[in-house]
C-alpha positions in Angstrom: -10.9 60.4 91.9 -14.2 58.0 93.4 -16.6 59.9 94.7 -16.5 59.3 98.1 -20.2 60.2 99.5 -22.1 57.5 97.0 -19.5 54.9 98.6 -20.6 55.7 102.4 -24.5 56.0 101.2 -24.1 52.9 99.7 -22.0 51.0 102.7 -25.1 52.2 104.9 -27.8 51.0 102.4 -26.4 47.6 101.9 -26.1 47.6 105.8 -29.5 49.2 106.5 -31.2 46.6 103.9 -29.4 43.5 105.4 -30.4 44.1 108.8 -33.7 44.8 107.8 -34.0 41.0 106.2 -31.7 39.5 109.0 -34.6 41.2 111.2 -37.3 39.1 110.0 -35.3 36.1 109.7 -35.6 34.6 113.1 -39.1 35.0 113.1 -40.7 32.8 110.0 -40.3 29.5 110.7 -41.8 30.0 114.7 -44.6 31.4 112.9 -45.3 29.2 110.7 -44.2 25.9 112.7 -45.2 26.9 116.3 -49.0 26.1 117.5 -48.5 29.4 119.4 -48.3 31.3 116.9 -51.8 31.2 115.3 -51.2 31.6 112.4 -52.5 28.9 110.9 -55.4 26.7 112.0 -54.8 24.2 113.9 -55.9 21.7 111.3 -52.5 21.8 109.5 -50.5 18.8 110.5 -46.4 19.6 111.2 -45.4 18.3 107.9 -47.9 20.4 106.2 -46.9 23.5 107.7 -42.6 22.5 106.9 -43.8 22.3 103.2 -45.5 25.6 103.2 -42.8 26.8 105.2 -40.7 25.8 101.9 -42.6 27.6 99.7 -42.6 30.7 101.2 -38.5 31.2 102.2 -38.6 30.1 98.2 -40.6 32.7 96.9 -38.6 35.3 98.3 -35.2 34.4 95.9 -37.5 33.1 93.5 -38.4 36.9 92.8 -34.9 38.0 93.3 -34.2 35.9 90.4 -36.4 37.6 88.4 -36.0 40.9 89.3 -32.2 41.1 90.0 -31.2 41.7 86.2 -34.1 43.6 85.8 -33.4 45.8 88.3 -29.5 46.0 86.8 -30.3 47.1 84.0 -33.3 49.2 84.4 -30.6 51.0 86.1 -28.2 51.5 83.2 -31.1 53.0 81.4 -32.4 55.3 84.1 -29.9 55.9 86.6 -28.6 54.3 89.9 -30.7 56.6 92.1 -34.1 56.2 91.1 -34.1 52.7 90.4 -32.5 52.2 93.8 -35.4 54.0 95.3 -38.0 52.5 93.9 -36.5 48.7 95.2 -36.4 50.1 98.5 -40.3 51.1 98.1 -40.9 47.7 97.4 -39.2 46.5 100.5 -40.8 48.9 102.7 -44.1 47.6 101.0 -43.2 44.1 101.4 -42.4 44.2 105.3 -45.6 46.3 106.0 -47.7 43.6 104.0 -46.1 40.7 106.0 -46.7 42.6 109.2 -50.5 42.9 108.6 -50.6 39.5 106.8 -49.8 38.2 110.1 -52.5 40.1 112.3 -54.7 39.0 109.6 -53.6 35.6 110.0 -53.5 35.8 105.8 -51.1 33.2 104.4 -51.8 34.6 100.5 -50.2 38.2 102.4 -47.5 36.3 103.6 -46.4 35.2 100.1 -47.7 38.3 98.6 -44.9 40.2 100.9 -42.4 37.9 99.7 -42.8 38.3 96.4 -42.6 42.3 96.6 -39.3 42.3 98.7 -38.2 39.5 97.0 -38.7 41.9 94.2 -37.1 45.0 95.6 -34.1 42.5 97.0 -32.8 42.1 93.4 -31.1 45.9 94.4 -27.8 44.2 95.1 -27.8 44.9 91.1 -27.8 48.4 91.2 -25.7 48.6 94.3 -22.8 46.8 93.0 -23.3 48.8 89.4 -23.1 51.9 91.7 -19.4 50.9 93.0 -18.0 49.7 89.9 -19.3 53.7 88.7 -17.2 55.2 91.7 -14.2 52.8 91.3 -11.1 53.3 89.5 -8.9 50.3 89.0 -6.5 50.3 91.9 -9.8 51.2 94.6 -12.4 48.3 92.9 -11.6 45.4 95.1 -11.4 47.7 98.2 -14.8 49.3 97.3 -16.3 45.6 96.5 -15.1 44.5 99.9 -16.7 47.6 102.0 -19.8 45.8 100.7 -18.9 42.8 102.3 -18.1 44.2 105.6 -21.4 45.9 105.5 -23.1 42.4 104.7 -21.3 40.8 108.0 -22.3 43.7 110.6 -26.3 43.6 108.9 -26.1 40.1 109.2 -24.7 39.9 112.8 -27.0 42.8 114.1 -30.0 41.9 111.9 -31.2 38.3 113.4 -30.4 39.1 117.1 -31.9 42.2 117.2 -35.0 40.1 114.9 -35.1 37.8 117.6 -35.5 40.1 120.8 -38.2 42.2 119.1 -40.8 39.4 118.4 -40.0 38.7 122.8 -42.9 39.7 124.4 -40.7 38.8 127.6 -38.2 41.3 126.4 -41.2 44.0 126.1 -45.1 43.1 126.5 -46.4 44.4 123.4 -43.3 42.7 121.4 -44.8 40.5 118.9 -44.1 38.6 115.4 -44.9 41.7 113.6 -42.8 43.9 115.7 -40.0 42.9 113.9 -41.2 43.6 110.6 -42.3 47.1 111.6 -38.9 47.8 112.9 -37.5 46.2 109.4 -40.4 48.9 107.4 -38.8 51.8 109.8 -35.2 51.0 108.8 -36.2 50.9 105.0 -38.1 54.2 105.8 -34.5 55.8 107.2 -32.8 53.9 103.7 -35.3 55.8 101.8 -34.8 59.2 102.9 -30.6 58.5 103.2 -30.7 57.8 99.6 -33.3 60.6 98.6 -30.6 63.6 100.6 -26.9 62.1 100.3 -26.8 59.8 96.7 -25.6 61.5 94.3 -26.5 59.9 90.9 -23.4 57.7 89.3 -24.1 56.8 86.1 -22.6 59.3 83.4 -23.5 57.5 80.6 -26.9 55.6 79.9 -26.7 52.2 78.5 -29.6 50.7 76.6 -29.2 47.3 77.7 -32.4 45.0 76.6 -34.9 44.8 79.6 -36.7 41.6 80.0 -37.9 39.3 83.6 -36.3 36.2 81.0 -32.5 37.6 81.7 -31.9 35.5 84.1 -32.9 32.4 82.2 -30.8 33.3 79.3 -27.6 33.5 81.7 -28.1 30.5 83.2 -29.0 29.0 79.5 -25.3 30.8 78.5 -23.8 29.2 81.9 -24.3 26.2 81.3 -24.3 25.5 77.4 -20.4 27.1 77.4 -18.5 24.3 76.8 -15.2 26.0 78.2 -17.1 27.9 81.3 -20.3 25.6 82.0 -18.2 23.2 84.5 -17.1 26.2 86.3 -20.6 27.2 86.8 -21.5 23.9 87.6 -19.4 24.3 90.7 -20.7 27.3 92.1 -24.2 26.2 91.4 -23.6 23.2 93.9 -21.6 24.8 96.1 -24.4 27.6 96.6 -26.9 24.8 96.2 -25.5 22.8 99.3 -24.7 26.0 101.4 -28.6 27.6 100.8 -30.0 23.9 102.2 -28.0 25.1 105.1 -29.1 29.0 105.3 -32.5 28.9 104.9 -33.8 25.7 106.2 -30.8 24.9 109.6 -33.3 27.5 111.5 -36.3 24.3 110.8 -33.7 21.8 112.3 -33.1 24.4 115.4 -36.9 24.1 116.3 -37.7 20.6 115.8 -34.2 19.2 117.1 -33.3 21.8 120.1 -36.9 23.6 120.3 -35.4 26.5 119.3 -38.1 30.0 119.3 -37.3 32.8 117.9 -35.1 34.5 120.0 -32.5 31.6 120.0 -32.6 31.3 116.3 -32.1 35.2 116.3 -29.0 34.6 118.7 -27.9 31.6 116.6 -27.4 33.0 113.4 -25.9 36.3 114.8 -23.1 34.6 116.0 -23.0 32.7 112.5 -22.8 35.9 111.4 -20.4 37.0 113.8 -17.9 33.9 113.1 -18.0 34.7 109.4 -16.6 38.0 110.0 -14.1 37.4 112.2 -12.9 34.2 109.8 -12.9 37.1 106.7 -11.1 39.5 108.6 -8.6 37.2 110.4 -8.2 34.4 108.3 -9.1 34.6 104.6 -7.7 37.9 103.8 -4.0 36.2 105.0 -4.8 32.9 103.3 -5.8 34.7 100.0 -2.6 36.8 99.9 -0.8 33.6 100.1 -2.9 31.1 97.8 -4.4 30.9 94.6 -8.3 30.9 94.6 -7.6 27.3 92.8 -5.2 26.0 95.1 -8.1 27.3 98.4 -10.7 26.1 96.4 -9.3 22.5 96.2 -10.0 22.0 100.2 -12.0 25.1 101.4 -15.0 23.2 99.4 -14.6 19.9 100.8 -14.3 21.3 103.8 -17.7 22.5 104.0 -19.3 19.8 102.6 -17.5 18.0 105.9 -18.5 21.2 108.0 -22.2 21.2 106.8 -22.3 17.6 108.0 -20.8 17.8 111.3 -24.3 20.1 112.2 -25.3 16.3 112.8 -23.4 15.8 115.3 -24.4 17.8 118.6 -26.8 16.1 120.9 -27.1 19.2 122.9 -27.9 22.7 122.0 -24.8 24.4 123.3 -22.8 22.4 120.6 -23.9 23.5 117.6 -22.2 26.5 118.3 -19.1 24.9 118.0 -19.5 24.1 114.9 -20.5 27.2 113.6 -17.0 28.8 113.3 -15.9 25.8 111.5 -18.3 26.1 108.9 -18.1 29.7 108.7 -14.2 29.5 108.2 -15.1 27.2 105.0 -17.4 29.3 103.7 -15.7 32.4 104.2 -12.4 31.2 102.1 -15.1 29.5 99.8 -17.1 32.4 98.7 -14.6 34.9 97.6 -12.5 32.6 96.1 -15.1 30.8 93.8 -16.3 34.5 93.2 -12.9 35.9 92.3 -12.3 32.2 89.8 -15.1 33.5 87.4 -13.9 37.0 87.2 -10.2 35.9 86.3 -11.7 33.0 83.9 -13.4 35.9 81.8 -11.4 38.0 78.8 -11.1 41.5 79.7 -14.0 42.1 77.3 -16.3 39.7 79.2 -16.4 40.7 82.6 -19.5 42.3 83.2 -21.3 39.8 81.2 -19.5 37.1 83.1 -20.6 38.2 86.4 -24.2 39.0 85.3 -24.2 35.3 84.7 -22.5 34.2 87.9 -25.2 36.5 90.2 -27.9 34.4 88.2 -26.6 30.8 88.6 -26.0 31.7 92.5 -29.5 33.5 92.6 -31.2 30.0 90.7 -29.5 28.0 93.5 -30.9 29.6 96.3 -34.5 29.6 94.8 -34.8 25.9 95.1 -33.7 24.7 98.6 -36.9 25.6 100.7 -38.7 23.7 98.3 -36.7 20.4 98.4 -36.2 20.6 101.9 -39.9 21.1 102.5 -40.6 17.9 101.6 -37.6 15.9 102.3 -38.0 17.1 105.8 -40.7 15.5 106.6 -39.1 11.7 105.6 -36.1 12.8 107.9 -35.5 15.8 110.1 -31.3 15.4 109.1 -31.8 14.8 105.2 -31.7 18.6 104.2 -28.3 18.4 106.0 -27.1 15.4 104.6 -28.5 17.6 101.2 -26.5 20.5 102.2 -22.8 18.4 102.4 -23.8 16.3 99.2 -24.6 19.2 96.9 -21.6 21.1 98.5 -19.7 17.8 97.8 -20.8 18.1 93.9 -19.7 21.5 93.8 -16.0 20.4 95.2 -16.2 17.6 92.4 -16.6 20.1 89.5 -14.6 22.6 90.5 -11.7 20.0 90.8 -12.5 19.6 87.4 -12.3 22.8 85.9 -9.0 23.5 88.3 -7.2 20.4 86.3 -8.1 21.6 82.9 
């Protein structure tokens, strides 16, 4: 039989650590791109400040990159439980850092605290390591879906509730560091939840070679695959196209809408919110009907389409529309492409299959900031027009692969 108690520790961590991320969320760009803030000196011009802006969202999965087979398989050696702990370390290091880079006014903190829960980030190794221990074959996908419903609530609850506490309106001592401080006391309540309930999972140590350069040598393997490296060319685009749209829409908020924090926070909690509901609505009936080839011929179009209607609204209120259109894409999207690698791998190759999936998707969400730093300032739409392209790519190779 699973063992049940790792499976609800591990619900609440995943949920605990995506709330505490979702709670800083709303609150970078503002800081960064708002006068008010005071962050930076008032000698940086707007364009400056969207570059750095880049750089900083990009270090954060830049280190995940890094440290995300790392983490996996300092795990196999070691054991879930400490590993796990010692991520969640780093994240409460890295929030605290941020939150006295900013009443320092330090921008070297600011990337400093990426970097470190950046680092500790790369847990999503050891946590999906832990469910495959627990699962037997008929419970797996269940198991791998709790996870996902854990993701949606964090990611619902973590930006709103971001939002509110950097509103001094809300509370007069609320601040941009609040949030982070709240973030530092959820990984504090992570911390001691996996300390008293985890059991350890692993039964048998693996000695699996530990190196940073994993990650390149997957992506290397992804892509020089002659039978495979189309297939990964797909989800590299598609996640290329969708991260132009997750980390850089909340730059198009402020400078189109005037957006602050707390209506960013709102914003992407009801993105959050739509995604859920399309998931447990919609995509669970569509994907009992249709083959993730047969979805993935429109669902990936469609958000190239979806991504591109953002350029629509002329009023605030109306991006909100759009919102559940692009989340029902994405939610038959994301599965789907997920579930095509796994069933594209020999019995023999699954593990190794995935490891190499987590690092093409982790590679395409380490650029975006960058590009869209710059692009930006030519054109406040182009990281949008970006996002459909790429996404647009994606549909193009996966096609591809599908006919052969």
């Amino acid at each position: 039989m699973p063992n049940r108690l790792p499976l609800t520790t591990i619900f609440f961590t995943v949920f605990l650590d995506v709330v505490g991320v979702g709670i800083a969320t709303p609150t970078i760009t503002p800081l960064l791109l708002r006068g008010d803030s005071e962050l930076l000196a008032g000698t940086y011009s707007i364009d400056e400040r969207t570059v750095l802006l880049g750089y900083l969202l990009a270090s954060f999965s830049i280190a995940g990159f890094f440290s995300g087979p790392l983490l996996g398989a300092l795990s196999d050696r070691y054991g879930r439980k400490p590993i796990l702990l010692f991520s969640l370390l780093l994240t409460l290091s890295g929030y605290l850092i941020f939150a006295l880079g900013i009443q320092q006014r330090s921008l070297p903190m600011l990337f400093l605290s990426r970097i470190v829960y950046g680092i500790g980030g790369g847990n999503i190794a050891i946590i999906q390591s832990a469910i495959a221990d627990v699962s037997d074959t008929a419970s797996r996908t269940k198991n791998f879906g709790l996870m996902g419903v854990a993701f949606g609530l964090g990611f619902i609850i973590g930006p709103t509730l971001g939002g509110e506490l950097a509103n001094p309106q809300m509370v007069s001592w609320f601040n941009f560091t609040t949030p982070f401080y709240a973030a530092a006391l959820l990984a504090v309540l992570n911390i001691i939840m996996v300390l008293f309930t985890f059991r350890e999972t692993l039964t048998t140590p693996l000695l699996r070679p530990i190196t940073p350069l994993t990650g390149f040598r997957n992506l290397a393997e992804a892509f020089t695959s002659r039978r495979l490296r189309i297939l990964f060319a797909g989800v590299f685009f598609y996640t290329l196209g969708f991260s132009f749209y997750t980390q850089f829409f909340s730059v198009y908020l402020l400078k189109r809408f005037d957006f602050d924090q707390v209506h960013i926070g709102r914003y992407f909690g009801f993105v959050g919110l739509c995604i859920v509901v399309m998931q447990g609505l919609v995509v669970r009936r569509l994907s009992s009907i249709y083959t993730p080839q047969q979805i993935l011929r429109v669902s990936v179009a469609g958000l190239a389409v979806a991504l591109w209607c953002f350029l629509l609204p002329q009023q605030s209120w109306q991006i909100f529309l759009v919102a559940p259109l692009m989340s029902f894409f994405q939610g038959l999207t994301s599965p789907n492409a997920t579930a095509l690698v796994s069933v594209s791998a020999g019995t023999e190759g699954q593990g190794k299959l995935m490891g190499i999936n987590q690092s093409v998707v982790s590679a395409a969400f380490a650029t975006p900031p960058i590009i869209a730093g710059y692009i930006e300032t030519v054109h406040l739409s182009l990281p949008l027009v970006m996002a459909g392209l790429m996404a647009l790519f994606g549909w193009f190779f996966f096609m591809r692969f599908i006919k052969q």
